[in-house]
DRENTOR-101732 format. One record per residue: x, y, z of N, C-alpha, C in turn; residue number from 1. Coordinates in Angstrom, 1 decimal. Layout:
<recs>
X/Y/Z/X/Y/Z/X/Y/Z/NUM
...
</recs>
This chain:
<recs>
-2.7/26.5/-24.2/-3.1/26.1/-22.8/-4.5/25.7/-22.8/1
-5.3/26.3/-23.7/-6.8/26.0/-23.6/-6.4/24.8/-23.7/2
-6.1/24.2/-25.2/-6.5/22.7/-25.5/-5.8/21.7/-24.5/3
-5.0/21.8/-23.8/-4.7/21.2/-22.8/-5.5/20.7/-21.7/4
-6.2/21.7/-21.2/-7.0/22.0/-20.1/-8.2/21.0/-21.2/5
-8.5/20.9/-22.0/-9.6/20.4/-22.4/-8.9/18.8/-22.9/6
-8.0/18.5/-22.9/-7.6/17.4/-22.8/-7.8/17.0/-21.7/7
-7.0/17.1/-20.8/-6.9/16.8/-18.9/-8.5/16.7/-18.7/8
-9.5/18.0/-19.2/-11.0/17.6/-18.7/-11.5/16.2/-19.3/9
-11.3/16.2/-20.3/-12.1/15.0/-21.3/-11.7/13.7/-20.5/10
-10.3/13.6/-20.2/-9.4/12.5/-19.3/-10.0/12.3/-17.9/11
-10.3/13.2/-17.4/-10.5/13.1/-16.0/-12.3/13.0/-15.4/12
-13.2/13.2/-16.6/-14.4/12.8/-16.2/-14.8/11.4/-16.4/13
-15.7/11.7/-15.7/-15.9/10.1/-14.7/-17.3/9.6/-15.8/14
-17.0/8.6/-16.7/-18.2/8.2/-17.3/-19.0/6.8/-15.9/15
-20.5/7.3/-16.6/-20.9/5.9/-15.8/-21.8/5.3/-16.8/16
-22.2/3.9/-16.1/-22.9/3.1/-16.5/-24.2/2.7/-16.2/17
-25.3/2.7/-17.0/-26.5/2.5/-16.4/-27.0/0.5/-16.2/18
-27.3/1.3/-15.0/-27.6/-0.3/-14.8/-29.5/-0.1/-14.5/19
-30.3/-0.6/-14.7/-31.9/-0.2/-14.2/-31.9/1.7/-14.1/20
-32.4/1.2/-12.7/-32.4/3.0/-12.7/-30.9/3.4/-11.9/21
-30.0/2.5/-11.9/-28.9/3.0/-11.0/-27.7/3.8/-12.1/22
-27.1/4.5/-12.0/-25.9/4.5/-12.9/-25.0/4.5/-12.1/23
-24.0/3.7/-12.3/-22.9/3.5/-11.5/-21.4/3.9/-12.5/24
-20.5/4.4/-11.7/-19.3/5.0/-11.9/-18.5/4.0/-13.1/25
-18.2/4.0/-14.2/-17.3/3.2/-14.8/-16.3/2.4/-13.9/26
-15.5/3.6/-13.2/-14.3/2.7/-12.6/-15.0/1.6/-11.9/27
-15.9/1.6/-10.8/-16.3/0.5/-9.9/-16.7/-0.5/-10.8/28
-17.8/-0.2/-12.0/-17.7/-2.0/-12.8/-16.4/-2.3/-13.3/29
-15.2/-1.6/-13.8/-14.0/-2.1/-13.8/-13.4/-2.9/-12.5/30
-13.1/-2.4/-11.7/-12.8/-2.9/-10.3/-13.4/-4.0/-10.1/31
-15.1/-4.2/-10.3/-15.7/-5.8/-9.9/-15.4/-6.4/-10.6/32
-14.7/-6.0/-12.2/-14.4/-6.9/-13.0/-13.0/-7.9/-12.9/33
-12.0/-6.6/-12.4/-10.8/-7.1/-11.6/-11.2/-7.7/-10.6/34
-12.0/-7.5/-9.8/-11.8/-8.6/-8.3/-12.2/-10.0/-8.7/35
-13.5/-10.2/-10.0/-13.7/-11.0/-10.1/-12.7/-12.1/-11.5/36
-12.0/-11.1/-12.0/-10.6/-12.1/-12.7/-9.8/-12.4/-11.5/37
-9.5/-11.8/-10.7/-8.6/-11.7/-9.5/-8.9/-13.3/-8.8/38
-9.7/-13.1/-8.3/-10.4/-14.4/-7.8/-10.7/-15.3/-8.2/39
-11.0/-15.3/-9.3/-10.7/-16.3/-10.1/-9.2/-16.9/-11.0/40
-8.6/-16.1/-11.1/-7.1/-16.3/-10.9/-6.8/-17.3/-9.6/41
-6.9/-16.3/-8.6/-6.9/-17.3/-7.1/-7.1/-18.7/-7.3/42
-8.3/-18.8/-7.4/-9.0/-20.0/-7.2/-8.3/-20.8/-8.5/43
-8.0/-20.8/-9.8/-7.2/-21.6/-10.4/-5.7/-21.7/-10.7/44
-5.3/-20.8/-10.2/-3.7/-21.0/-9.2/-3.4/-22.4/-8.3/45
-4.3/-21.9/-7.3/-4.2/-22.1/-6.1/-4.7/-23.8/-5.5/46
-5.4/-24.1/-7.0/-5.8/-25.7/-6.7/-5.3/-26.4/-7.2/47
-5.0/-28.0/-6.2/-4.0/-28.9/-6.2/-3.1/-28.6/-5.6/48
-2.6/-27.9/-4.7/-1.5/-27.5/-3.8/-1.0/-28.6/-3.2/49
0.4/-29.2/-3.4/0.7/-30.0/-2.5/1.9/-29.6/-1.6/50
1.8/-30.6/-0.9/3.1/-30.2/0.1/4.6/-30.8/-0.2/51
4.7/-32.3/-0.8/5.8/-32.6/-1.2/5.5/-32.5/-3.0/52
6.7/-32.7/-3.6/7.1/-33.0/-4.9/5.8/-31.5/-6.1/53
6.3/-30.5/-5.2/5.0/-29.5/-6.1/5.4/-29.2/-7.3/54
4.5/-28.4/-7.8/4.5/-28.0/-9.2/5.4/-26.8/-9.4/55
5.5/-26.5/-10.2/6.3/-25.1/-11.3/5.1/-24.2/-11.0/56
4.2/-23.9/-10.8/3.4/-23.0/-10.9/3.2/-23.3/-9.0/57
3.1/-23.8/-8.5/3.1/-23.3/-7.1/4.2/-23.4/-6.5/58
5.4/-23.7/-7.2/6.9/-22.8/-6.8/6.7/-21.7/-6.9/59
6.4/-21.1/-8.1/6.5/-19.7/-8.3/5.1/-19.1/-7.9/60
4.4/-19.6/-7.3/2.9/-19.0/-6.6/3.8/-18.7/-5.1/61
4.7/-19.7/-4.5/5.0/-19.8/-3.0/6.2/-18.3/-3.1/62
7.1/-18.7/-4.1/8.1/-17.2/-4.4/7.6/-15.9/-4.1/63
6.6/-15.4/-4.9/5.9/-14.7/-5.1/5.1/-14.2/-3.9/64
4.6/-15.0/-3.1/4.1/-14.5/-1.9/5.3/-14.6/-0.8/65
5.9/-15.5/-1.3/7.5/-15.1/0.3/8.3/-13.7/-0.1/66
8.1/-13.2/-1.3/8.9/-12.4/-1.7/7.9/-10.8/-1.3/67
6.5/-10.6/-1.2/5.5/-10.0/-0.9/5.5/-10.2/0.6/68
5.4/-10.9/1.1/5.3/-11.2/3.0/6.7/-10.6/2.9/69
7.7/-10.6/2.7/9.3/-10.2/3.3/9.4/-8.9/3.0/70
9.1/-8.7/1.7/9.0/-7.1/1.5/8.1/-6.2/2.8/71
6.6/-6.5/3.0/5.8/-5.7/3.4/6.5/-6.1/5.0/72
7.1/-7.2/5.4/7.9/-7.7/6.8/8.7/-6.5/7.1/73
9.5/-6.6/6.0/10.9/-5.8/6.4/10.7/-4.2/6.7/74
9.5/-3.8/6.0/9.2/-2.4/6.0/8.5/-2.1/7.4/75
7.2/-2.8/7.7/6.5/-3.1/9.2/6.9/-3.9/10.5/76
8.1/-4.1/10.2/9.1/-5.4/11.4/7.9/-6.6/11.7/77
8.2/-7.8/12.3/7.3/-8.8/13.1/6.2/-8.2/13.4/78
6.3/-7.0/14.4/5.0/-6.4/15.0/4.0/-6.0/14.2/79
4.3/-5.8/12.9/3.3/-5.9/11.9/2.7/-6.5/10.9/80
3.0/-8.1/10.7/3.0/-8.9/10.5/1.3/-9.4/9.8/81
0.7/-9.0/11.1/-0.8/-8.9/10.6/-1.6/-7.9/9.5/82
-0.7/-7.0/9.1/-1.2/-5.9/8.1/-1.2/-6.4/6.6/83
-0.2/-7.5/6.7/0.9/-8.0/5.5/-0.3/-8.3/4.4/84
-1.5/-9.3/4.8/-2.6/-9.6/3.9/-3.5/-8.7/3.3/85
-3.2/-7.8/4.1/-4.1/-6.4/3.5/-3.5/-5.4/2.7/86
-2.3/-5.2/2.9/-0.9/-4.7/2.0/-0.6/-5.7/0.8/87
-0.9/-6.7/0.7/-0.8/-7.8/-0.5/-1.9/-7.5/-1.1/88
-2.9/-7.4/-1.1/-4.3/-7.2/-1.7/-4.3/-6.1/-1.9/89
-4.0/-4.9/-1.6/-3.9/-3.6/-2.5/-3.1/-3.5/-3.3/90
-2.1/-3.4/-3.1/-0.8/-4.2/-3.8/-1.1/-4.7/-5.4/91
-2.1/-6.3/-5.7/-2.3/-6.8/-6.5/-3.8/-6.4/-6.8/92
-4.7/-5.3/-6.0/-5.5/-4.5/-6.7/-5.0/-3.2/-7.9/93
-4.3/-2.7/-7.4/-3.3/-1.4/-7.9/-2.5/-1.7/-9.0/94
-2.0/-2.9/-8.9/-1.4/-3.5/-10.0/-2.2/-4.1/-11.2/95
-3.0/-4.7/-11.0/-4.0/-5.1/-11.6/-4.8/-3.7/-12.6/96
-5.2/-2.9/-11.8/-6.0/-1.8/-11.8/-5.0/-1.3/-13.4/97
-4.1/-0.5/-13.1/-3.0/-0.2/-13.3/-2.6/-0.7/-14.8/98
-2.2/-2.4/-14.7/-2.5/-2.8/-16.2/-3.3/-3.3/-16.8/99
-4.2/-2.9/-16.7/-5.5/-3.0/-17.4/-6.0/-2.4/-18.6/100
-5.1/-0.7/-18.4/-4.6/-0.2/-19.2/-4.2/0.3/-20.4/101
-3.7/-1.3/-19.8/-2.6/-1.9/-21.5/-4.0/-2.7/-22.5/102
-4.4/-2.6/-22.2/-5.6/-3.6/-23.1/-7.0/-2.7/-23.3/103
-6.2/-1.2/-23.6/-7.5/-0.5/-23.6/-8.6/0.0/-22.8/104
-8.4/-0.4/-21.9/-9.8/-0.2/-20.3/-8.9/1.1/-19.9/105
-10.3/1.9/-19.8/-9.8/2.9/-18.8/-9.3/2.1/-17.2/106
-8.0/3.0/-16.6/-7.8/2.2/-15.5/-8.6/3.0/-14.2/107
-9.5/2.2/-13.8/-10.1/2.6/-12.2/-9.2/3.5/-11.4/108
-8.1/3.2/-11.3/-7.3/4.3/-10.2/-6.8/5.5/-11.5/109
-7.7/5.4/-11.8/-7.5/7.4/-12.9/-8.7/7.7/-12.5/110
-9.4/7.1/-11.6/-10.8/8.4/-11.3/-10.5/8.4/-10.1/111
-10.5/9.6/-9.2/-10.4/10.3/-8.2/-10.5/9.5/-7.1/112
-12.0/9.2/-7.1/-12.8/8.6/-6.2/-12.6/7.3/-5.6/113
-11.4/6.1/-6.5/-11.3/5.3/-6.2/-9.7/5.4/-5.1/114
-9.0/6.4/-6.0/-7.3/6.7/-5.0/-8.2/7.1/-3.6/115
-9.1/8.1/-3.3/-9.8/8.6/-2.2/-10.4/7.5/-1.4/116
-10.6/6.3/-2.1/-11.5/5.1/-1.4/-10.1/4.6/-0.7/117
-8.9/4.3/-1.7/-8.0/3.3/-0.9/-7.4/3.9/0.1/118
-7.3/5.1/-0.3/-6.3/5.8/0.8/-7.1/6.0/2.0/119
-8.9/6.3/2.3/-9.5/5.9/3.1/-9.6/4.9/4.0/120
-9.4/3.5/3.2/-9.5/2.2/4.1/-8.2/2.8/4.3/121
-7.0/2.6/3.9/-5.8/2.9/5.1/-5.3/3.6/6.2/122
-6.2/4.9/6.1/-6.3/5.8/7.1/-7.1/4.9/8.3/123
-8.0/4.3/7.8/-9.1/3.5/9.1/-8.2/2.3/9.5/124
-7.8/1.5/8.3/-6.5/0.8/9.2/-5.6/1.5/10.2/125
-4.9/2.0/9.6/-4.1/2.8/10.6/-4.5/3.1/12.1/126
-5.6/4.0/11.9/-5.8/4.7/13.1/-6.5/3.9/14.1/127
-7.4/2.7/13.2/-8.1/1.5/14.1/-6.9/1.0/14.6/128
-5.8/0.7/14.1/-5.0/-0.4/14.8/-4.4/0.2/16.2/129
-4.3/1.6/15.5/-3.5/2.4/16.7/-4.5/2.3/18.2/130
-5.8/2.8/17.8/-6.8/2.6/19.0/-6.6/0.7/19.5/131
-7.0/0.0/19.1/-6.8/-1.0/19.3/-5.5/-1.4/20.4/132
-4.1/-1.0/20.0/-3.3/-0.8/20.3/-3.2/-0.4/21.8/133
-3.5/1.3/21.7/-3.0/1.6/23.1/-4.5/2.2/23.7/134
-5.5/2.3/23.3/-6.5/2.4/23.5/-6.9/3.6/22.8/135
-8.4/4.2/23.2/-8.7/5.4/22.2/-7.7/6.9/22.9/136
-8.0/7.1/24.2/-7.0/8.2/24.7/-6.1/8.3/24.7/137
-4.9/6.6/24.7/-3.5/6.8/24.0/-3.0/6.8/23.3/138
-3.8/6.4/22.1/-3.7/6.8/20.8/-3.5/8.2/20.7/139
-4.6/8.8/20.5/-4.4/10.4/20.5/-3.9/11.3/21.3/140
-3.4/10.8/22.5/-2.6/11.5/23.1/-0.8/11.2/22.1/141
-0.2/10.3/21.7/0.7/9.7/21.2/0.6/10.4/19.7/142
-0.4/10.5/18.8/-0.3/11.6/17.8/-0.2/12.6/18.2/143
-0.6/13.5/19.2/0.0/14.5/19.6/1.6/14.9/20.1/144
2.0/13.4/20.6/3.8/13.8/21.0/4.3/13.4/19.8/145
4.0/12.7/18.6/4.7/11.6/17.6/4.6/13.3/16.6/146
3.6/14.1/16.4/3.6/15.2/15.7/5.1/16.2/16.0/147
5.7/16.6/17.0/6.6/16.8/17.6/8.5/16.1/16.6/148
8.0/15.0/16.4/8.8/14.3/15.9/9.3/14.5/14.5/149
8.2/14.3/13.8/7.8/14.5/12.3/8.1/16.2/12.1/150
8.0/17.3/12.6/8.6/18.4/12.6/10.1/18.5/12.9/151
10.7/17.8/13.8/12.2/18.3/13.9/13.1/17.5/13.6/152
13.3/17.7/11.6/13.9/17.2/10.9/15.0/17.4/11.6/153
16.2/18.1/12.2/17.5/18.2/12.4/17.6/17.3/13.2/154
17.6/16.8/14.1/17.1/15.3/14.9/17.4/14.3/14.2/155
17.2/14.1/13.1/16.9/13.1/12.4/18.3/13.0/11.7/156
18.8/14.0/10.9/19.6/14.2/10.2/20.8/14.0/11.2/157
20.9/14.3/12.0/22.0/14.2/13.2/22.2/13.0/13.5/158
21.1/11.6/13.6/21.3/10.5/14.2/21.7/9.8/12.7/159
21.0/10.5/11.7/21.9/9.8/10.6/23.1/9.9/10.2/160
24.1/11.2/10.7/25.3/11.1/10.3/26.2/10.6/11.4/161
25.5/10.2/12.3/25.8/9.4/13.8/25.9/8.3/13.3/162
24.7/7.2/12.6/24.9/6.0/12.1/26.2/5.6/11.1/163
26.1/7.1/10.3/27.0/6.6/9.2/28.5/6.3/9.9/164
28.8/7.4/10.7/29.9/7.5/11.1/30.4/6.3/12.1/165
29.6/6.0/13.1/29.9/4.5/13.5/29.7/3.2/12.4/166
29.1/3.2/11.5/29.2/1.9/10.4/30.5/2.4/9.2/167
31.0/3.0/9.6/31.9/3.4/8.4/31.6/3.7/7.2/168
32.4/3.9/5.9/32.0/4.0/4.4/31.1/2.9/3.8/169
31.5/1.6/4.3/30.7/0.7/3.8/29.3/0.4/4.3/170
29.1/0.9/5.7/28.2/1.0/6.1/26.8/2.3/5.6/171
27.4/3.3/5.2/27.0/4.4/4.8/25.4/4.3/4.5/172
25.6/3.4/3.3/24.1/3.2/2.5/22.7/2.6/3.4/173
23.7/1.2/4.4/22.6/1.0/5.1/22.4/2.0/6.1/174
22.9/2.7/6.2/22.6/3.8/7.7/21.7/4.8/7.1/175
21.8/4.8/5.9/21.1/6.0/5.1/19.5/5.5/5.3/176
19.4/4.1/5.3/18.0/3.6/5.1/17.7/3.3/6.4/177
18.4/3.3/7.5/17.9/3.0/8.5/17.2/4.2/9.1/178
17.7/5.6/8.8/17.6/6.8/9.1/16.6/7.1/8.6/179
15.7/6.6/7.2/15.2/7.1/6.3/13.5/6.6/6.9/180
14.3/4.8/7.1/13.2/3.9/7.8/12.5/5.1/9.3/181
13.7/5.1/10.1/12.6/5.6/11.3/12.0/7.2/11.0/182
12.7/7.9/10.1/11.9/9.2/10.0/10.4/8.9/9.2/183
10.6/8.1/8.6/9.2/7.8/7.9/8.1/7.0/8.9/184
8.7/5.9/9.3/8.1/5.2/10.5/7.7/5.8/11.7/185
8.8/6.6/12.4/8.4/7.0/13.7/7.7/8.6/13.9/186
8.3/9.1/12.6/7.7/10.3/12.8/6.6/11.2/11.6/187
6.2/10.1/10.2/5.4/10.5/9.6/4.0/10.0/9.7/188
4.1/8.3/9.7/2.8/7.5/9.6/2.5/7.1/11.1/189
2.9/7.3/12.1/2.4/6.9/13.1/1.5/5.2/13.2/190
2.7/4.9/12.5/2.2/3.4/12.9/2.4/3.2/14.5/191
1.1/1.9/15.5/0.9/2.1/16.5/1.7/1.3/17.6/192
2.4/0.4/16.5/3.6/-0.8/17.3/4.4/-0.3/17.6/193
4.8/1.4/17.4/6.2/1.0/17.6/6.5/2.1/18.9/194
</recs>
């Protein structure tokens, strides 16, 4: 069990890098290194775009983002529509991050500090949108009744054997995800549209 524990430690400390007198975290010059392949990917993707008779590579650049906008659509309905660009960029940060990996680089989202950062901006997404939304008092008054929700699992389980049973056997599977959709939606994350 010792050597274990002294595996997991060796894995999980955070080397950094001296820059002048600053030392900065490994993972973050990884990360600038990804944003700045990233973006530069972008930008040589993305030039020459036309609108009639296009290329193989911006077929599959347009796929690629219709298939990313319908995913993050279908999960946030229309009313969330505006989140979609910022769900695509973490998305292709994380992923990025992720296989980086493979080529030897420690990956940035194996130090603490950076899962803590993203899951931060989403918390401030979230809860800004919500203020935004219904304002700062009905916001927080609305996490207070939406908490109510997210507790009384039996509720939930009841309107889903409700669905199933009116969509019949074939229906089943989609009722299962519709059920699954609003317990997560209405009663975990308190998104503000809905």
């Amino acid at each position: 069990m010792n050597n274990l524990t002294k595996a997991l430690m060796e894995e999980l400390t955070v080397e950094y890098v001296k820059v002048g007198p600053l030392q900065i975290p490994e993972s973050v010059v990884i990360s600038w290194v990804i944003m700045v392949l990233v973006v530069l990917g972008s930008i040589l993707l993305t030039r020459n775009l036309k609108v009639d008779h296009i290329s193989k590579r911006q077929a599959v650049l347009e796929m690629a983002y219709t298939a990313g906008k319908n995913f993050f659509e279908g999960l946030l309905g229309k009313e969330g529509a505006c989140y979609v660009p910022y769900l695509m960029t973490v998305a292709i940060y994380i992923a990025c991050s992720n296989l980086i990996g493979v080529f030897g680089v420690k990956p940035p989202t194996k130090d603490l500090d950076v899962t803590a950062a993203l899951a931060l901006m989403s918390i401030v997404l979230i809860e800004g949108s919500g203020i935004r939304a219904r304002g700062g008092v009905g916001h927080f008054l609305h996490l207070g009744a939406s908490g109510v929700d997210a507790v009384h699992l039996g509720g939930r389980e009841q309107q889903r054997q409700s669905d199933e049973q009116r969509h019949g056997h074939a229906g089943r599977r989609r009722a299962l995800l519709v059920a699954e959709y609003r317990l997560t939606l209405h009663g975990a994350i308190h998104l503000p549209f809905h």
